[in-house]
N, C-alpha and C positions, 0 to 999 in steps of 0.2 A: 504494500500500500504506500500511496505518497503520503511526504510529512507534511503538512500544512503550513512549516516556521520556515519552509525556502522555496517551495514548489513555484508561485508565483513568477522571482525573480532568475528561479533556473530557466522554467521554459521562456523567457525574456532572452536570455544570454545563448541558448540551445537554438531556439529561433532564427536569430542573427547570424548563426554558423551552419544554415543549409545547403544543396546543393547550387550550382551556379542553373538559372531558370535557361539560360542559353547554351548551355550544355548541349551535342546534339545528341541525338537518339540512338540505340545500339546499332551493330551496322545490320539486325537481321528484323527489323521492324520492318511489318505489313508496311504496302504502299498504301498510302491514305490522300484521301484530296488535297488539293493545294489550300493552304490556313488554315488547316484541323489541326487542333492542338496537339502537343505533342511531349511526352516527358522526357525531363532532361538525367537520362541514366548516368549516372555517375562515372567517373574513371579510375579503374583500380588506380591504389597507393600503396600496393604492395607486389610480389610474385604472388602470382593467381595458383594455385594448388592442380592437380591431378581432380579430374572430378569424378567422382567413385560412388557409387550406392551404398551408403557405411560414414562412417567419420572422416572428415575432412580438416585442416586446420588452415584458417586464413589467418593471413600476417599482414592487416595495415599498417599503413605507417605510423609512426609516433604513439603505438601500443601495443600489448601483449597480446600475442598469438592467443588464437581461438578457436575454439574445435566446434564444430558444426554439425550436426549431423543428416544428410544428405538423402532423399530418398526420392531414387531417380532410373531411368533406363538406360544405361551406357549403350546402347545399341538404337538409341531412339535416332529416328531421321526426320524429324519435325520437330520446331520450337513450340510447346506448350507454356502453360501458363506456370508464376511461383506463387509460392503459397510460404509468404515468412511464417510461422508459428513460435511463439512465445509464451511456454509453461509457466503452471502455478509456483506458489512458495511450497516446497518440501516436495516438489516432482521433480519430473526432468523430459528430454528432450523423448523418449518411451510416449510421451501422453498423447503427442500430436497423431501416431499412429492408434493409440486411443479412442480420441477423440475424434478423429474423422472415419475411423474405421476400412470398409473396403470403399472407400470414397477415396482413401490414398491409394488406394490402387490404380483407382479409374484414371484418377490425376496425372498418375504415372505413365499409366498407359497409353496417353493422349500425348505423350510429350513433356506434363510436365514436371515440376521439382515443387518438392515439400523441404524448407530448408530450418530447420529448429537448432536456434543455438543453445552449446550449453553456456548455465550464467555462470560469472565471473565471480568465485568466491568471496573477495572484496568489493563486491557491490553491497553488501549490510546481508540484515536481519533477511529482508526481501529479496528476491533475484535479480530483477536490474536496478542499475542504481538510480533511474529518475524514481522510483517506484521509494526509495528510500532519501528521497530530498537530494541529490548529489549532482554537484555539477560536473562530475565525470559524463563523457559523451559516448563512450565505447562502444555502447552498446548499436548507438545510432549508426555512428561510426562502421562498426559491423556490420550492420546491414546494408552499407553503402556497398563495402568489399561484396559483398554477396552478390547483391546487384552486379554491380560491376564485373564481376569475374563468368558470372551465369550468360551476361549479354554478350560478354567480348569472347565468347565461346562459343555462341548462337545456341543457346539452351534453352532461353527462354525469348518469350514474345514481351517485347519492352513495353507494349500497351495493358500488357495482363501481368502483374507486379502487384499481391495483394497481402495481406497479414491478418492474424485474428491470434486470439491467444484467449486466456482462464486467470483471473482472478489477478494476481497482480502482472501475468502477460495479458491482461484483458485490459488493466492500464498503461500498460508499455505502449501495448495495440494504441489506443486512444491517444498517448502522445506521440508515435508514429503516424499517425494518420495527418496529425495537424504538420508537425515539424518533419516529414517526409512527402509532403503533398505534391511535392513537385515531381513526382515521380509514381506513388502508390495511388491504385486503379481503386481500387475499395479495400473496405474490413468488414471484418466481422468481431465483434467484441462477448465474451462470454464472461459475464461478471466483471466489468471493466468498466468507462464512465468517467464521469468529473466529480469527485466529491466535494461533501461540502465544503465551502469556500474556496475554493479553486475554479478560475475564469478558464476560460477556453484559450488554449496555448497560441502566439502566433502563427498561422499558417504560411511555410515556406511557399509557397503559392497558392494565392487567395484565389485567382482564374479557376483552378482545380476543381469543381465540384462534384469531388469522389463520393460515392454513396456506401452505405452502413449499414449491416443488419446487427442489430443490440439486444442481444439476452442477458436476460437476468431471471434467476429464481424467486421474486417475490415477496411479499412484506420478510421472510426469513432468511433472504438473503442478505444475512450481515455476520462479516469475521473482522476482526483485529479493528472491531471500532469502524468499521465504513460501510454505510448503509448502500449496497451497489444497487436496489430498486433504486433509491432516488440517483445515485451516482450517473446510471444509465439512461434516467430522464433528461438528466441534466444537458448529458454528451447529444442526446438526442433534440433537445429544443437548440442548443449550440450551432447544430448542425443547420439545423432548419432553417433559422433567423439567417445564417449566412447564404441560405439557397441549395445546401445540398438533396441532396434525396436519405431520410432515413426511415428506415421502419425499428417496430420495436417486438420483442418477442418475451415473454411472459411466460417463461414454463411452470412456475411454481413450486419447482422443487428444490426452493434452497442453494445453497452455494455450494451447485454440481453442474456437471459437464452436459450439454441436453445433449445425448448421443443421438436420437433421430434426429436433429437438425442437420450432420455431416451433408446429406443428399443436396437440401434446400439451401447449404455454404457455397457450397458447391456451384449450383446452377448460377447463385448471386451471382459469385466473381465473374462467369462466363458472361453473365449478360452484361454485368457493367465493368466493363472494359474503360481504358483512360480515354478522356472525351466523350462518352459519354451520358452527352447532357442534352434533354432531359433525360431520367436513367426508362428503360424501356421500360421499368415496373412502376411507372410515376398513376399510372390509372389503376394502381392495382400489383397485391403479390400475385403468383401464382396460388392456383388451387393446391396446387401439391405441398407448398409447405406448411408447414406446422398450423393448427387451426389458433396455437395462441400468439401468430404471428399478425400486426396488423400495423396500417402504417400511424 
């Protein structure tokens, strides 16, 4: 969970230090019209790794290597979509397969990458460190490498770059979404959110208007002091107020994983793609997701 006594002034100074919005695109991004927006994928800052189905270790610049772990088809001959995933406190990179179940399969199967870091011991109590008040960026930082090394490899499709994560990756998710906007297509947040007293972080690009599907378990979803019902309204009216598209989803069982959702994660990211806007689900989810999904 984030701390309330820095959180503010981190995401201020975190903000400031996002990708350059004139960045160009990987070199294996779909042709798209001339003026459709476009994310500015980042450029590795380190040597890019072996890319492996299994653990991986990326080495940005000016921080400690980091191990990744990777779930992918070395034999794929088409760019699919990535999927950052960011575990709870006292899990690990194991949940994302969890959690999405044979949905990481399909993912894979399509082309594309499920990329779950593991956290950095000295990030605190919590696993990353925005999550514990810290203005270390590594984490962000990380996911730049990730990007970077996946596009400059033609792995992934630079329009389809999404993240979601549980509990306190479910607030990681939520300040990657704002301070990674320049590049992430959408999220998905499960138990994540702005708590209270926490504004909505600046957006590395405000143009951006990525779309969100937000769960939460319900009046009982609350651990370590942070009410993630309200946490995820909150991220959700944020959202809105600035123009994006979000729905919210309401499983009601407390602060757990909604494992049938995996399917309806899934279809999100596919539909909304970076640019966009408006997102195709603006009249409406689909029937098929979750009946306590609504926008």
């Amino acid at each position: 969970m984030m701390r309330a006594t820095s959180i503010a002034t981190l995401l201020v100074l975190l903000g400031a230090c996002g990708n350059d919005p004139d960045a160009p695109p990987g070199p294996h991004a779909p042709d798209a019209p001339a003026g459709a927006p476009r994310p500015a994928i980042p450029a590795a800052t380190g040597t890019c790794p072996t890319l492996v189905n299994g653990d991986v270790t990326f080495a940005p610049a000016g921080m400690a290597p980091r191990r990744v772990k990777l779930a992918l088809d070395p034999g794929a001959t088409v760019s699919g979509e990535l999927v950052l995933y960011w575990h709870a406190t006292g899990s690990g990179p194991f949940e994302a397969a969890y959690s999405l179940g044979a949905t990481q399969a399909a993912i894979v199967t399509a082309g594309g990458v499920v990329a779950t870091p593991y956290a950095d011991p000295a990030a605190g109590q919590f696993e990353w460190f925005i999550v514990n008040g810290s203005e270390v960026q590594d984490d962000f930082v990380l996911a730049d490498e990730i990007v970077a090394c996946l596009a400059a490899a033609g792995r992934i499709d630079p329009l389809h770059v999404h993240a979601m994560g549980m509990s306190a990756g479910g607030l990681q998710t939520t300040a990657l979404a704002f301070l990674r906007s320049s590049y992430v297509a959408s999220v998905a947040t499960y138990s994540g959110g702005l708590p209270a007293g926490f504004e909505a972080p600046p957006a590395a690009d405000p143009a951006n208007k990525y779309a969100a599907l937000i769960f939460d378990g319900g009046a009982s979803d609350n651990v370590f002091g942070v009410d993630f019902h309200a946490a995820s309204a909150r991220f959700r009216a944020a959202l809105v107020a600035a123009g994006h598209f979000a729905a919210s989803c309401d499983h009601g069982k407390g602060h757990n994983i909604p494992l049938d959702a995996a399917p309806s994660v899934a279809a999100f990211f596919t539909a909304n793609g970076f640019g966009a806007w408006p997102s195709p689900y603006a009249s409406g989810l689909p029937a098929t997701f979750p009946s306590y999904c609504a926008r």
